[in-house]
N, C-alpha and C positions, 0 to 999 in steps of 0.2 A: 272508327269514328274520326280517326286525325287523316286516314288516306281521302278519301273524298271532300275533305277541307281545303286541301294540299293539292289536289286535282283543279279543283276550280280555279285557286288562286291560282297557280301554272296558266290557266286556260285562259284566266282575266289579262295579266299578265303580256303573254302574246298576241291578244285583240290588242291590245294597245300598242306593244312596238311593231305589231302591222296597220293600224291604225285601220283595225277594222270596226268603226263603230256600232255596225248593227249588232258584230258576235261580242263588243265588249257590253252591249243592254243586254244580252242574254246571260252571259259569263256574271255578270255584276247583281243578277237577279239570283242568280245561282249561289253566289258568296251569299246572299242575304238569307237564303233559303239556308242555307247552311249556318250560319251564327242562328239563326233562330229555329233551326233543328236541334245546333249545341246547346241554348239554350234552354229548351224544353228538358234533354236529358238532363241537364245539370240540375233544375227543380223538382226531379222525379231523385235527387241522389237521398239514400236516407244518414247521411251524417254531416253532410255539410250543401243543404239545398239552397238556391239561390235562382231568383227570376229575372227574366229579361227585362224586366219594371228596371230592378235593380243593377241590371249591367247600364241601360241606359240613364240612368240617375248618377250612376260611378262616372261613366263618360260625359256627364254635361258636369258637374262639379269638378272634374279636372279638366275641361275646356278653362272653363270660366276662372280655377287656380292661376293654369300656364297659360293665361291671354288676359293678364289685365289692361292691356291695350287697348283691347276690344272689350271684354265687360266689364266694362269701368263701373263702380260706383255714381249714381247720378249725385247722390251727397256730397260728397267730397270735393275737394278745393278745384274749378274748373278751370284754372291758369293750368295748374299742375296737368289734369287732366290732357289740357291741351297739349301742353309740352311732349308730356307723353309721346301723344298721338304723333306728334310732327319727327319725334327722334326714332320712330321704330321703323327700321327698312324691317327686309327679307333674313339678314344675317342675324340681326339684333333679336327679330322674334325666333329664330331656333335659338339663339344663346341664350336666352332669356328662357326657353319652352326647358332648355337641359338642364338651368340651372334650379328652376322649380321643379322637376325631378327630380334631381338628386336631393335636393332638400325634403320633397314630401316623402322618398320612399328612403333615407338616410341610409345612403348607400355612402360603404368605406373605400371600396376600390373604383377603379377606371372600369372595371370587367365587370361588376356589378350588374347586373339585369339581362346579360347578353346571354341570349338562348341557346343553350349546348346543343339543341335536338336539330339547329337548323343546317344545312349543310355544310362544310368546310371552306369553301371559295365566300360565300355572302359573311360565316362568320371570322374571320379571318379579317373580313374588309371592313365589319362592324369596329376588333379589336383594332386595326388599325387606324382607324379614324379616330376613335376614343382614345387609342395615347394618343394622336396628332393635337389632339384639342386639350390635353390633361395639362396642369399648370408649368410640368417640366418634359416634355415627351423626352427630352435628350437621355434623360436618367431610365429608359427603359430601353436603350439601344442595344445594349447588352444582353438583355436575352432572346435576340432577332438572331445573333450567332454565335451557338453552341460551339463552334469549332471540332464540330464531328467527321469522322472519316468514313461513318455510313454512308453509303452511296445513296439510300432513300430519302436519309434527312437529309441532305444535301439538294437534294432534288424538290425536297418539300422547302426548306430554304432561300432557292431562286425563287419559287414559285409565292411565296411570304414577301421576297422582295420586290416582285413584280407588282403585288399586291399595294405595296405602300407605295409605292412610284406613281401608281394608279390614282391611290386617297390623294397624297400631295397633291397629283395635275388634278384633282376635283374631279377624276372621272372614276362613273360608277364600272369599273371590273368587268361586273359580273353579269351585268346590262350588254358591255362592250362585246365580250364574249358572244353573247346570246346573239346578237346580232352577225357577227362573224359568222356562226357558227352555220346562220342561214342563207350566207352566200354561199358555204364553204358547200353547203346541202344542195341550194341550186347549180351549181357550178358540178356538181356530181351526178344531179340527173340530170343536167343537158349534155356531160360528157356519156350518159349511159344510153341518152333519147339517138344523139346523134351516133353511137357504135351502133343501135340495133336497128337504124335507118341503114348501114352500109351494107 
């Protein structure tokens, strides 16, 4: 059920940082196919059923929570309203969008909601942006290094600290990577195209 969810989005994914539009309308049909394949199972579950009525009801009341910017009350005081509106950049609305998460789902920790099952590099980059942002990140500096003489953790370590070098400069890792990874690809088949031409 989770590998072909996990395929698409992969598929979605790379349409986009090749900026291939036609196979991101196909890939993005495909994720939808799939949310409402999950959700058909999920209302077929017999202990704790639920419909895609219902996911989409959960998802437009937490829009409309975390975007009072955007669905404002028409009631309400329209100075304010306005204010509002004119003080919200790009930054403000994710601070804003985190900070009504953590209130609606009363989360105690910084690590709170961050999905273990996702791979090590993306969540690694999650934990590290969540202390960069937490009220003191300095006070969690200390456990970045163990001071071990494993040669693995050591190595897992550098790679931790590349990681938050990354958050700091605002660049996404794991995107960065991806990207590399596709020159480092083509640069190996024209080194393999151009040996079997000799």
């Amino acid at each position: 059920m989770i590998k072909p969810l996990l395929e698409e989005t992969y598929e979605y994914i790379d349409a986009v940082e090749t900026d291939d539009r036609d196979n991101m309308r196909e890939e993005l049909g495909d994720m939808l196919l799939q949310s409402i394949f999950q959700a058909q199972i999920c209302s077929e579950d017999s202990a704790d059923p639920f419909t895609l009525d219902e996911v989409c009801d959960r998802l437009v009341d937490k829009l409309i929570t975390r975007h009072p910017n955007v669905f404002q009350d028409d009631t309400a005081n329209s100075n304010e309203n306005q204010a509002l509106q004119e003080a919200i950049d790009a930054d403000t609305t994710l601070q804003l969008w985190e900070r009504m998460k953590q209130q609606e789902k009363q989360r105690t920790s910084v690590l709170d909601g961050i999905a273990q099952a996702q791979g090590a590099l993306p969540r690694s980059a999650k934990v590290a942006a969540r202390i960069r942002k937490s009220a003191q990140p300095q006070r969690f500096d200390e456990a970045f290094h163990l001071n071990t003489e494993n040669e693995t953790e050591q190595l897992a370590d550098e790679l931790l600290d590349l990681v938050r070098r990354a958050d700091a400069s605002g660049i996404d890792i794991e995107c960065a990577l991806r990207n590399r990874l596709r020159q480092v690809e083509q640069a190996v088949r024209t080194i393999e195209q151009d040996s079997s031409e000799q």
